[in-house]
C-alpha positions in Angstrom: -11.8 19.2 -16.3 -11.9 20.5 -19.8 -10.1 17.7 -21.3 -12.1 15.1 -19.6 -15.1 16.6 -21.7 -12.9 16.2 -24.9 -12.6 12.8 -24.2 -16.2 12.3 -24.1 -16.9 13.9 -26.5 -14.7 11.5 -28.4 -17.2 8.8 -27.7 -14.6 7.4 -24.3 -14.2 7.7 -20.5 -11.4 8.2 -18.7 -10.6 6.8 -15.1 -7.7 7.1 -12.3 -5.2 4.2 -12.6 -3.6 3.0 -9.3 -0.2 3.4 -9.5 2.5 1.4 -7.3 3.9 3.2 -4.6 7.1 3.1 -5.9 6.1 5.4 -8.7 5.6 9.4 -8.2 2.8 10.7 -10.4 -0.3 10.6 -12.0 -2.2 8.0 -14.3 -4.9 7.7 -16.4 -6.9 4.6 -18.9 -8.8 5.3 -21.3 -12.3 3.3 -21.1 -15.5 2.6 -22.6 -18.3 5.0 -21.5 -19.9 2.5 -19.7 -17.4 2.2 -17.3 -17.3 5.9 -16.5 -18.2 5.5 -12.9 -16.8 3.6 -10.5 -18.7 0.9 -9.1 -18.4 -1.6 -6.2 -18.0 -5.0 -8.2 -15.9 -7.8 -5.5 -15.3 -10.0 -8.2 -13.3 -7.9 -9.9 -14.7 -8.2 -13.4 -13.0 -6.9 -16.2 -12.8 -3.7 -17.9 -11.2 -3.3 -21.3 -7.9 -0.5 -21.2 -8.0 1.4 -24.4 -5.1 3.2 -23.4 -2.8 4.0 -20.8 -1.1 7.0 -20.2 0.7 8.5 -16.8 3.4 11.8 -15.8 4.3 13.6 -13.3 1.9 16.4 -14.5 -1.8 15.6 -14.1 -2.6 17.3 -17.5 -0.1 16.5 -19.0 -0.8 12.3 -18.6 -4.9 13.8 -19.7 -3.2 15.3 -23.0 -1.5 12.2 -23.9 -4.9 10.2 -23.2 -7.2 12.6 -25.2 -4.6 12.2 -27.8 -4.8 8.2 -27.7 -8.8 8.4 -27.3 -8.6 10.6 -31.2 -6.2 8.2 -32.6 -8.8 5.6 -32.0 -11.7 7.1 -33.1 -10.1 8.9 -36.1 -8.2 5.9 -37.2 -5.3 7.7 -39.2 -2.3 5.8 -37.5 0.1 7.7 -39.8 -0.5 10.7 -38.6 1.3 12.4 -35.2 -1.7 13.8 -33.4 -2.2 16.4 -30.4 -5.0 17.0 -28.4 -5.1 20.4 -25.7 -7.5 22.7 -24.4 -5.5 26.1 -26.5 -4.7 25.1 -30.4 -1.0 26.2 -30.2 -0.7 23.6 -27.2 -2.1 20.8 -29.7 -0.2 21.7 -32.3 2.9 21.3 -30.6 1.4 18.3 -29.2 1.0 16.7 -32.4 4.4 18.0 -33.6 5.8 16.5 -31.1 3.9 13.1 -31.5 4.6 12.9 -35.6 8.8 13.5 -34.7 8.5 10.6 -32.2 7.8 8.4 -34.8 10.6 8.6 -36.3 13.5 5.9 -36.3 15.9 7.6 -34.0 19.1 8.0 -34.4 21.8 5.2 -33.7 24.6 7.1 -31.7 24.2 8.7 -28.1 25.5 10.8 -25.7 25.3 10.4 -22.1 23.2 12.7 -20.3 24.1 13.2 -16.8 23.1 15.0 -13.9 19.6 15.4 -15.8 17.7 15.0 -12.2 19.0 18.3 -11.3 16.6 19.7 -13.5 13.7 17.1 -14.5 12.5 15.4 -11.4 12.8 11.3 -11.4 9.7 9.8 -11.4 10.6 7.1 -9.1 10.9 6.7 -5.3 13.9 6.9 -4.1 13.6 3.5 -2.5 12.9 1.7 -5.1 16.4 0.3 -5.9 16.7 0.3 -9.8 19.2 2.2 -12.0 17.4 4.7 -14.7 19.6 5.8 -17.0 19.0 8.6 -19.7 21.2 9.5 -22.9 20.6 12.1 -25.6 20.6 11.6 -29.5 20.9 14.4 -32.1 23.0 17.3 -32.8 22.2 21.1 -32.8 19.5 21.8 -35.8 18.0 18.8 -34.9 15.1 17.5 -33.1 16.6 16.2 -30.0 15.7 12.4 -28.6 16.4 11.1 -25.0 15.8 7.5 -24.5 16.2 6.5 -20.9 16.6 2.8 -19.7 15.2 1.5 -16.2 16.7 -1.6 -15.1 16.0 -4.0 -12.1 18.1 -6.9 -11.7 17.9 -9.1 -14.9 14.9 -6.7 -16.6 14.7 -3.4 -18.1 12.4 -0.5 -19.3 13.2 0.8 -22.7 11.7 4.5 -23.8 11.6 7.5 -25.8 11.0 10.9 -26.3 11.2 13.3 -28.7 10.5 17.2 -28.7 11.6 20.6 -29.7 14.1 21.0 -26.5 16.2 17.9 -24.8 14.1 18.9 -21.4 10.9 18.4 -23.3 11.9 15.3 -24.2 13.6 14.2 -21.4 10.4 14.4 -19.8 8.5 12.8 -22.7 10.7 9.8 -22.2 10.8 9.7 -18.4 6.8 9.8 -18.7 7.1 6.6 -21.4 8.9 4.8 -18.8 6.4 5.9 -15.9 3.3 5.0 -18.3 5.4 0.9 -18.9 6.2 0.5 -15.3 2.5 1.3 -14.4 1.9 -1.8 -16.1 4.4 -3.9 -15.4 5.8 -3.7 -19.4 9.3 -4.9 -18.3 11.3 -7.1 -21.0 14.8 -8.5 -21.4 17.7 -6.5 -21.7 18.4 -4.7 -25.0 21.8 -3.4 -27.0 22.5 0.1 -25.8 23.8 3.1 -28.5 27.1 3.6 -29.2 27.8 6.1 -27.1 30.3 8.8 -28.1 30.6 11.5 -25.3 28.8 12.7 -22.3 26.6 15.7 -22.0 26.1 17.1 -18.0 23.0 18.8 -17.4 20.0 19.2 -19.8 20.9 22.0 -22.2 18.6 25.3 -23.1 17.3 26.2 -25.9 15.0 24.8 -29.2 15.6 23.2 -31.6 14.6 24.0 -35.1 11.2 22.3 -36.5 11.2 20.6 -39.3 9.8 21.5 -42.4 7.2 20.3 -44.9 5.0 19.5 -41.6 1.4 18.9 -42.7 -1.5 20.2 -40.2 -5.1 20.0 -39.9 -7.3 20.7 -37.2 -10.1 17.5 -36.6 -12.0 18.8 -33.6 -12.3 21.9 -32.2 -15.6 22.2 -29.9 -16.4 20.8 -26.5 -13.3 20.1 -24.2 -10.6 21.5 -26.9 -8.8 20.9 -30.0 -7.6 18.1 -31.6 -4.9 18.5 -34.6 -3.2 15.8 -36.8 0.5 16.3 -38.2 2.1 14.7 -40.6 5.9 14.7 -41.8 7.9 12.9 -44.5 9.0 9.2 -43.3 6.8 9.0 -40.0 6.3 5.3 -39.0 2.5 4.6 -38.4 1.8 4.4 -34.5 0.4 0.6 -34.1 -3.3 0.4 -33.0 -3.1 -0.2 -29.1 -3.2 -3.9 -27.4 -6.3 -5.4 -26.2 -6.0 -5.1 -22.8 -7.6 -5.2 -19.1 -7.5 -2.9 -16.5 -6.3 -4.4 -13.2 -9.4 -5.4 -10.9 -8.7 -2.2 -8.9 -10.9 -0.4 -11.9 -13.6 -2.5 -11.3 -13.9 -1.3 -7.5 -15.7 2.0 -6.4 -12.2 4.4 -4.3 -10.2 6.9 -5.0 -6.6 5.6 -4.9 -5.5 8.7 -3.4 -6.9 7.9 -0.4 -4.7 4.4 0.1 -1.6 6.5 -1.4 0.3 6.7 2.2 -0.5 2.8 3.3 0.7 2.4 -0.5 3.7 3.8 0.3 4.5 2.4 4.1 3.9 -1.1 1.9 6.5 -0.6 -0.6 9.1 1.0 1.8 8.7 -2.0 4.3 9.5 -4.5 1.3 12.4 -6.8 1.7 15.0 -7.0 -1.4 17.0 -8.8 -2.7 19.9 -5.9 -2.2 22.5 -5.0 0.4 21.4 -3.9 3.4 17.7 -4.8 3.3 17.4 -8.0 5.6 17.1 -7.4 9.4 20.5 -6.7 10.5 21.0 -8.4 13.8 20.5 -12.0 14.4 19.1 -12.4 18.4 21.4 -15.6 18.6 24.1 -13.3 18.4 23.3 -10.9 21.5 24.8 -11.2 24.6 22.8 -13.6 27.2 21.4 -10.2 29.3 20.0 -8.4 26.5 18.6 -11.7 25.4 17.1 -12.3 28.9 16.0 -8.8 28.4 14.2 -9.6 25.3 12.6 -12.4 26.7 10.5 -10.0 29.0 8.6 -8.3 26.4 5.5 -7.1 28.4 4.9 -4.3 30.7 4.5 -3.8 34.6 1.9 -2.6 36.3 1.7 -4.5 40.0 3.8 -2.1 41.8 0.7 0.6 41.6 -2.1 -1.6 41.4 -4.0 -4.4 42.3 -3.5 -7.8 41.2 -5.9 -10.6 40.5 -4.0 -14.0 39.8 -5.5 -15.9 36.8 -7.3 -18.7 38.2 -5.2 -22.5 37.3 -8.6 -24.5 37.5 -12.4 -23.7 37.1 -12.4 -23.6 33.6 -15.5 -25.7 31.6 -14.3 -28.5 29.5 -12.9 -27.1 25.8 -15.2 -28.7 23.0 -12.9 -30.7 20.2 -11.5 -27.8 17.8 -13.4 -29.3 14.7 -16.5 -28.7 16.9 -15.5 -25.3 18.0 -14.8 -23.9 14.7 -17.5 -24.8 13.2 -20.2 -23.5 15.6 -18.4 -20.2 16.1 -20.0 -17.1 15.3 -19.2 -13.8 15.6 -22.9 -12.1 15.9 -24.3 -15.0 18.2 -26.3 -13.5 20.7 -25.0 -13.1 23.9 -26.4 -13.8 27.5 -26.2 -11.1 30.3 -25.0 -13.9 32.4 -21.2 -12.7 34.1 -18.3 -14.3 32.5 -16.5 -16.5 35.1 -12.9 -15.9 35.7 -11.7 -19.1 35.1 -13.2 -18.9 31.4 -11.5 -15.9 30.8 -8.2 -16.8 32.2 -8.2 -20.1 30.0 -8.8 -17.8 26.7 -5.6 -16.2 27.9 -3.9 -18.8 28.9 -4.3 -20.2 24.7 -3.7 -16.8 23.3 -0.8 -15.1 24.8 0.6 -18.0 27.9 3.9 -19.3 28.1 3.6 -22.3 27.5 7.5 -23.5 27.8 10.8 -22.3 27.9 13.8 -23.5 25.4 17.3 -23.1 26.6 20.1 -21.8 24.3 23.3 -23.4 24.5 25.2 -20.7 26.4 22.3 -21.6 29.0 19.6 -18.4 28.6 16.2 -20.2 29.2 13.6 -18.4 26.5 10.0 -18.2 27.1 7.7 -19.8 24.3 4.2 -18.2 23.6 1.1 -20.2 22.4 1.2 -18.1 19.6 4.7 -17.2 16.9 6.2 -14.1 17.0 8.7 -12.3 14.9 12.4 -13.0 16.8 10.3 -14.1 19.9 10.0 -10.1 20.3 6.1 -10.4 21.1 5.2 -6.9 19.4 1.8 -6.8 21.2 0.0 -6.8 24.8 -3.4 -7.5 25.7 -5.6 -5.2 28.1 -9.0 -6.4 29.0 -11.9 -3.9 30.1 -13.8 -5.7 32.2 -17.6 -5.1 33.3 -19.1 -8.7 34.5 -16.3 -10.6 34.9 -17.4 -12.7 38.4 -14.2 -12.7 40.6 -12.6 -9.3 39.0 -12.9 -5.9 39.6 -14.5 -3.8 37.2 -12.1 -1.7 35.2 -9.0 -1.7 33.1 -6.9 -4.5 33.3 -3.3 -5.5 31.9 -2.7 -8.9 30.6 0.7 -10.3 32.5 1.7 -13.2 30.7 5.1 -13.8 32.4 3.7 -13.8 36.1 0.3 -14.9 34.8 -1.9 -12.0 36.5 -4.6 -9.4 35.3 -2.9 -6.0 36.9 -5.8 -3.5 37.4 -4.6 -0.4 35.3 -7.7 1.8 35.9 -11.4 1.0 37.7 -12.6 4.2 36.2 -14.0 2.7 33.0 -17.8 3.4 31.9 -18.7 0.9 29.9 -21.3 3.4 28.4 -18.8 6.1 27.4 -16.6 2.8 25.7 -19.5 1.6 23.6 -19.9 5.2 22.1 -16.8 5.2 21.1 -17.4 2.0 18.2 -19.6 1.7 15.5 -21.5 -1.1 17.2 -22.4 0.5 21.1 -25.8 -1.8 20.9 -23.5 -4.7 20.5 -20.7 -3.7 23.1 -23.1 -3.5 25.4 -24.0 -6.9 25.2 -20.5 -7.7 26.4 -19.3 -9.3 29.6 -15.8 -7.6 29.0 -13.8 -6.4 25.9 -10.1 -7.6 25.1 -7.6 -4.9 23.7 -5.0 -5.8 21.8 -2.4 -3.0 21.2 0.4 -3.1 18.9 3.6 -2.6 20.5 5.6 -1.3 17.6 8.8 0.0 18.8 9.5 -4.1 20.5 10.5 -4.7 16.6 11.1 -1.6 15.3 14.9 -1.4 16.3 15.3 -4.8 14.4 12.9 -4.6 11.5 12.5 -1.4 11.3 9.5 -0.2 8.5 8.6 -4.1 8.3 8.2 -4.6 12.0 5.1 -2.4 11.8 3.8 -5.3 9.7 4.9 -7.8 11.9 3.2 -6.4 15.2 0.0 -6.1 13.0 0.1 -9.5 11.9 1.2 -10.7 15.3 -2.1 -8.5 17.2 -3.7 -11.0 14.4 -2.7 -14.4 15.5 -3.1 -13.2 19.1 -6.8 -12.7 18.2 -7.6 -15.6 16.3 -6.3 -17.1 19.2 -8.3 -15.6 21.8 -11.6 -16.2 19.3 -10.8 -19.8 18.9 -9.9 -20.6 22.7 -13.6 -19.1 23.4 -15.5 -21.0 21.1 -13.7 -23.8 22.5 -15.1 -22.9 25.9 -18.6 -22.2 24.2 -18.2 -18.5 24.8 -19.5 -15.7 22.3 -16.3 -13.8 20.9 -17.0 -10.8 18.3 -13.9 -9.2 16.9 -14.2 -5.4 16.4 -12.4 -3.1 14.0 -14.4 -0.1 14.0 -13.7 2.0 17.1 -12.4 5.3 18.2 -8.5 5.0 18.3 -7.6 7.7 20.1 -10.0 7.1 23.0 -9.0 3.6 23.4 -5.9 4.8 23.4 -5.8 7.1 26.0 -7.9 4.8 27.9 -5.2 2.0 28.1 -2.4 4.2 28.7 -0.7 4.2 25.2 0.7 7.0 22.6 -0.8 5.9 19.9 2.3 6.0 18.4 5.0 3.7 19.7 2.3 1.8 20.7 -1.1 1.7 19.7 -4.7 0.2 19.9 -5.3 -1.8 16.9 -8.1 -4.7 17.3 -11.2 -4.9 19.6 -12.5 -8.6 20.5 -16.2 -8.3 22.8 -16.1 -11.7 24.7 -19.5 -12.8 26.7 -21.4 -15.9 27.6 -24.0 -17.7 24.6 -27.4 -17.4 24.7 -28.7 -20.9 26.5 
C-alpha cells in the first residue's frame, strides 16, 4: 500500500491491531521500524504504540496514522495536518484536522436516525447506547460528538469536517479508535440541547478563511500538508504506550475474526434476557427423566460387549500417576486388556450415583461435571488390539455400561492418515473419540452451550488421561486430525454434533 510506504518513509512501521469482536472495522498502530514484522515472541514482550488509529474504511484508519506518524516526526503540534496519497485528499485532511481543534461549540442538537446513512461501528450485540448530536449552524463547520455508554462508563468523541456526514464519521471513528483500547472514563455533562435534527443533512459547509497551508512531503507514498488557522489548540504529543501482547505474536487477526466473534456473542451480561432461561428444577419429572438419558443407542443393530466389573490392575496413588504421565511415552505393541479399558471409562464418563429430587426423579451423576447435568458429549472408541473386543467402531454406553459395536469396518491405516501424527497412531492399541454433542445444550444455552460442550469434551479427557496413568497405561491426546473423516466415521454431522478431541491409549513400554 502506498501509504504504508509514506509511513516508512517517515522513519515508522505500521501494524494490524486486533480489535474486539464487538467492534466492526479496521485498526492500525503506529510502531518503531523494528517491529515491522511480526514475530513469534510467547512472552509477550512489549512494543511501544506510537499511535493508534481505526474506521470502518481501511484507508481511511492508514490516513489518520500517516497523519499521526508526520506529527511526530515534524513536531509542529499547532498545526492541523493531512497526509494522502492525491494532495487535494491531504489538504482536506489537514483542513479537517486544524478545525478539530477547535473548542467546539457549547449547544447541540440531537441527531437522530444518523445509522440510516452512516453505518454503526458496533455489533449489534454488544448492548451499549451510542448516541450522536450535532453542533453548529449553516455557514459553519459542522461538529458531531457522539457518546458510547455501557452501564456506569462512557466514550466521549468528536469530529469535525466540511459536511455533518464527514464528521459524523470522523467522530464515530474517534469512538471506534478509544474503544480499541479500552479508553472508557466516567460519565461527563452532556450539551444543552435545543432541538433535534433527523437524518444527516446534505450539503458543505463553507471553509473558513485565513487558512495557512504548506506542503512538508511530497515523494514516496504521498503528500503530507500542514494547515493552520486562527485559535487552533495544539494537538498534545501522544501517550507513551504499549501495544497489547497480541503485537508481539507472529498472525493475522483476520484469521481468528469468526472465533472472535462466536466469543463475544456467547458472552453472558449483566442485561435482560442474557442468563439461560429455563431452570431444569422447574421441568416436569418426564422431561427431566428425559434429560437424564443423554447418550445415544446403538444395541438394537449391533453387537454388544459388556464392560468388564473386575480384571482391572491396581490404580497407582494419583500423586504417583500424575507425575509419571507422559504423553509421548513410548508405547508397547502388547493388546490393551479390556478390563483396563473399561476402568478408564468407568473414571471418565460412569455413573457413579444417582441423587433424587424431591418430587422423587432419581438423576444420574457422572464422574465428571456437566453443564445442567445435560452431558453435551459421548465417547466412541476405535478399537484395534483391544483383547476381548472386536475390532472396529465402538459407542461408549454409560447408562447400561456397554461398548455397542457401531462399525467393524475401520482400517486403522486409513485413520492414522487422516492426523498429523499416523507414525504415532499406529503405535496405538485403540483411539478414544470424544465428540461434542452440541445441540444437548443448545436449546438452553444457546451460543454459550457450544462453550460448555467444548469445555465439558475437556474434563472428559483429562479424565480418561488421568484414569490411564493411574492404571500405568500410555494416553496421548490428539488435536490434529481430519474432522470430517472422523466424522463421518462415527456417524455424526459435524454440525449438531461433532468430533472435537482425539486421545491414542496403549500399554507402556516394560
Amino acid at each position: 500500500m502506498t501509504l504504508r510506504t509514506l509511513i516508512e518513509a517517515l522513519g515508522f512501521a505500521v501494524r494490524p491491531y486486533p480489535l474486539p469482536a464487538r467492534l466492526r472495522g479496521t485498526a492500525y498502530a503506529l510502531v518503531p521500524t523494528e517491529h515491522r514484522t511480526p514475530r513469534l515472541e510467547p512472552s509477550g514482550a512489549a512494543i511501544p504504540l506510537l499511535a493508534l488509529t481505526a474506521s470502518q474504511e481501511p484507508q481511511a484508519a492508514l490516513r489518520l496514522l500517516a497523519a499521526r506518524a508526520a506529527q511526530l516526526r515534524l513536531g509542529d503540534p499547532e498545526f492541523g495536518i493531512g497526509a494522502a496519497v492525491t494532495r487535494e485528499v491531504a489538504v482536506r485532511e489537514a483542513l479537517r484536522d486544524a478545525l478539530e481543534r477547535r473548542t467546539p461549540p457549547t449547544v447541540a442538537r440531537r441527531l437522530t436516525a444518523w445509522s440510516d446513512t452512516v453505518r454503526s461501528p458496533l455489533h449489534p450485540a454488544w448492548d451499549v447506547q451510542l448516541d450522536c448530536h450535532l453542533y453548529g449552524d449553516d455557514g459553519s463547520a459542522p461538529w458531531v460528538g457522539a457518546v458510547l455508554r455501557r452501564d456506569d462508563r462512557e466514550i466521549r468523541a468528536f469530529g469535525c469536517g466540511t459536511t455533518v456526514r464527514g464528521a459524523l464519521g470522523r467522530a464515530l471513528d474517534e469512538v471506534l479508535t478509544l474503544a480499541a483500547e479500552d479508553r472508557w472514563s466516567a460519565p461527563d455533562k452532556d450539551p444543552e440541547f435545543v432541538g433535534e435534527v433527523v437524518g444527516v443533512p446534505e450539503g458543505e459547509w463553507v471553509e473558513p478563511v485565513g487558512a495557512e497551508l504548506r506542503t512538508v512531503h511530497d515523494g514516496p507514498g504521498g503528500t503530507v500538508v500542514q494547515c493552520r488557522l486562527p485559535g487552533i489548540a495544539p494537538r498534545p504529543e501522544p501517550a507513551g504506550r504499549l501495544a497489547p501482547v497480541d503485537l508481539s505474536l507472529a498472525g493475522d487477526p483476520e484469521l481468528t475474526r469468526i472465533s472472535r466473534t462466536f466469543h463475544e456473542n456467547s458472552k453472558i451480561r449483566a442485561a435482560f434476557r442474557t442468563l439461560p432461561p429455563v431452570d431444569v428444577d422447574r421441568l416436569a419429572p418426564d422431561t427431566r427423566r428425559e434429560l437424564a438419558r443423554p447418550y445415544r443407542d446403538y444395541g438394537r443393530t449391533r453387537t454388544e460387549q459388556p464392560w468388564p466389573v473386575q480384571g482391572a490392575r491396581p490404580l497407582l496413588p494419583l500423586d504417583t500417576a500424575l507425575r509419571r504421565r507422559r504423553s509421548a511415552a513410548p508405547m508397547s505393541r502388547r493388546p490393551l486388556q479390556l478390563a483396563d479399558m473399561a476402568r478408564v471409562l468407568e473414571l471418565s464418563v460412569g455413573i457413579t450415583g444417582t441423587a433424587r429430587t424431591p418430587d422423587g426423579v432419581e438423576l444420574p451423576l457422572r464422574a465428571t461435571p456437566s453443564a445442567g447435568g445435560l452431558c453435551s458429549y459421548d465417547l466412541f472408541v476405535l478399537a484395534r488390539h483391544v483383547e476381548g473386543l472386536t475390532p472396529g467402531v465402538h459407542y461408549v454406553h454409560p447408562g447400561r455400561r456397554v461398548l455397542q459395536l457401531v462399525a467393524d469396518d475401520c482400517p486403522f491405516e486409513d485413520v492414522a492418515a487422516h492426523t498429523g501424527y499416523a507414525g504415532r497412531v499406529g503405535e496405538a492399541a485403540a483411539v478414544v473419540v470424544f465428540v461434542a454433542a452440541f445441540r444437548r445444550g443448545r436449546w438452553k444455552y444457546g451460543e454459550r452451550g457450544y462453550r460448555m460442550a467444548l469445555i465439558e469434551c475437556g474434563h472428559v479427557a483429562q479424565s480418561v488421561v488421568t484414569a490411564a496413568a493411574a492404571l500405568g497405561l500410555v494416553a496421548h491426546p490428539l488435536a490434529g486430525f481430519v474432522d470430517d473423516y472422523f466424522d463421518r466415521l462415527v456417524g455424526v454431522n459435524g454440525t449438531d454434533d461433532a468430533v472435537v478431541h482425539l486421545t491414542l491409549l496403549g500399554e507402556a513400554q516394560a
